[in-house]
N, C-alpha and C positions, 0 to 999 in steps of 0.2 A: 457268533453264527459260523456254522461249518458249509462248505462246500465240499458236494462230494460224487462221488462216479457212481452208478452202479451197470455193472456188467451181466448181460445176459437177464436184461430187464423184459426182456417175450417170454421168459419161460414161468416156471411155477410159484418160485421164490420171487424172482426178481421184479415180477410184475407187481406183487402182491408189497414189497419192499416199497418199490416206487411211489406205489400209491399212500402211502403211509408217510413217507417224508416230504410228498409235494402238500400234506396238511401239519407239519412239523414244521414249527417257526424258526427252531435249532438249524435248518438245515436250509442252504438257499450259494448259488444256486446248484441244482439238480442235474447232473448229466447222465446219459443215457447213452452207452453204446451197444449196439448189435447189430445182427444181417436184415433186419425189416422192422419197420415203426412197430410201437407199439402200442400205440391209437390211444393212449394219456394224453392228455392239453392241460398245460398249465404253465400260467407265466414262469414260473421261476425253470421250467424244462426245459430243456436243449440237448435234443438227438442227433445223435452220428451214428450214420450208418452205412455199413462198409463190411465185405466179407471179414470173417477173424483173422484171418492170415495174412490181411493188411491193415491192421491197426495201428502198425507204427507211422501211417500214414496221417494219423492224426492224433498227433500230440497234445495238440491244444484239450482235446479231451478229455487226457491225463494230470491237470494243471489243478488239483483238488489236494483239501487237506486231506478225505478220508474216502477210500478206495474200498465199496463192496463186491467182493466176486462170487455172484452164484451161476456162474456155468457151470453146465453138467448133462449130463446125454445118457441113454444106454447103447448096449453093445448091440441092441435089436433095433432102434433108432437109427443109429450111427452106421451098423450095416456091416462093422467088420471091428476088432479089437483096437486094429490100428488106427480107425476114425473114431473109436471113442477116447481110444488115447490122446489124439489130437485134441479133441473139447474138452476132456475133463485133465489134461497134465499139460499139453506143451503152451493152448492158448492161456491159463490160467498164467502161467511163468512167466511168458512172454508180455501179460500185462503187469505184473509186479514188477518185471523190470522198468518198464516204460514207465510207473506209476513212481519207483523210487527216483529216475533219473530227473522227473519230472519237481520231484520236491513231495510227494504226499507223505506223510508222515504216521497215518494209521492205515491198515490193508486187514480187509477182514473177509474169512474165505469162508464159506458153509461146505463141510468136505463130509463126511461119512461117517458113521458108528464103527466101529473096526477098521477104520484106515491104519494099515501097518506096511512098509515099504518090504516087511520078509514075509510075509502072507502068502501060501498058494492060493488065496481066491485072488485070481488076474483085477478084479474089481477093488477091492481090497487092496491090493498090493498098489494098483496106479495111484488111490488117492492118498496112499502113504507116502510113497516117492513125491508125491506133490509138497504134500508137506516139508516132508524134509529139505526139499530144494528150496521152499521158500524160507525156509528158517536160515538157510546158509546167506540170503541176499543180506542180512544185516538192517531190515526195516525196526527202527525204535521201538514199532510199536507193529506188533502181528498177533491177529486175534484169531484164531480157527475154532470154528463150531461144529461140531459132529453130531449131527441130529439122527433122531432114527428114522423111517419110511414114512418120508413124507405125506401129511393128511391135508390133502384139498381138494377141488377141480382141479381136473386135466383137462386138454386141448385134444389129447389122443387115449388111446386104450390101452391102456396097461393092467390086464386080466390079474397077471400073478400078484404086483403090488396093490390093485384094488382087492383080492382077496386076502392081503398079507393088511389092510388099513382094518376089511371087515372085522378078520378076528381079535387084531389087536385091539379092538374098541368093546370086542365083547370081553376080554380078558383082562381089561385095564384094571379094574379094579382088584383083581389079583394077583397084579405084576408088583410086587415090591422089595425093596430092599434090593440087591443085586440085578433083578429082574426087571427093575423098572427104566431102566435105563431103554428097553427095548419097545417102550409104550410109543404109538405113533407121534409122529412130532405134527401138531397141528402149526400149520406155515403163517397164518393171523401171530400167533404167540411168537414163533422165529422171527421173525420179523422185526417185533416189540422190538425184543432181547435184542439184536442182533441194533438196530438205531439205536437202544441204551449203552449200548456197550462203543460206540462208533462216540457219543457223547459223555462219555464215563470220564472215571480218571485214568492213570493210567492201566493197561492192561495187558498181560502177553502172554502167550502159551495155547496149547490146544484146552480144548473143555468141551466135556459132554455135553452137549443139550440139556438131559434133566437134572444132570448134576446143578448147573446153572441157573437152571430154573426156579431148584429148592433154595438156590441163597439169593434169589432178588429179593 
């Protein structure tokens, strides 16, 4: 049985994550950190919560074999480049540190389709730099997944990505071969993948989403 973290368990991923491993017998107990509950009940759950940029306020948190980090924001969200740099590059780091000092042994990040650290898209470019900072910490075991445009419920409005899930869902069947990598990532399946891979053997490196998908 693993014990594990998940971070940024209010948002789209994370909540959806949650609720999947609190019915996953592999997985026990359950931690939760973020800025406000995220109205899950379940015995094996236990939430902390605490602004992000005091996390290292609670370690005890950090005390898991297997570390999921889905934070992530946009720059319309977040309100300025530099506050989405904050959620999607320095708190992400900041808990891989805290999660390696702590003993965690697997750290699994859900980052972007085109994250590259030399990218002029500034989006692009941040969750590349993330990567590559995380790869320098030295975790055994680091699993990155680059999904494409998340397909779920939102909490808020996001015109451009809900019309960027429309089309993708009418063209899916014609996305293939190099193309397909760009089909929406339905966040039920990320999910799956993402607790198999956290229970897998071992595992390291970045990977696409559907690449991933085609060899489960």
């Amino acid at each position: 049985m693993l014990s594990c973290l998940v971070l940024g368990g209010t948002g789209l991923v994370g909540r959806r994550l949650l609720s999947q491993l609190m019915g996953d017998l592999n997985f026990s107990p359950v931690h939760s950190l973020s800025r406000r509950q995220t109205g899950l009940v379940d015995q094996k759950l236990s939430e902390f919560i605490t602004p992000l940029d005091q996390m290292d306020s609670l370690p005890k948190a950090f005390c898991c074999d297997v570390v999921f980090c889905c934070l992530g924001t946009t720059i319309k969200s977040a309100g300025s480049k530099e506050k989405f740099k904050m959620v999607d590059y320095h708190y992400p780091l900041m808990a891989a540190k805290l999660a390696l000092a702590a003993g965690a042994r697997r750290f699994v990040l859900v980052s972007a389709l085109g994250a590259d650290p030399d990218s002029r898209v500034f989006y692009s470019r941040v969750k590349g730099e993330l990567e590559r900072d995380l790869m320098a910490l030295g975790f055994s075991e680091l699993i990155i997944i680059r999904p494409s445009v998340l397909d779920g419920p939102r909490s808020e409005s996001r015109p451009g990505e809900a019309l960027g899930i429309l089309l993708g869902r009418l063209i899916t069947p014609l996305m293939r071969g190099g193309w397909a990598k760009y089909r929406p990532t339905k966040i039920d399946e990320l999910a799956a993948l993402m607790r198999g891979l956290a229970k897998g053997e071992h595992c390291n490196g970045q990977i696409e989403y559907q690449k991933l998908k085609q060899g489960q």
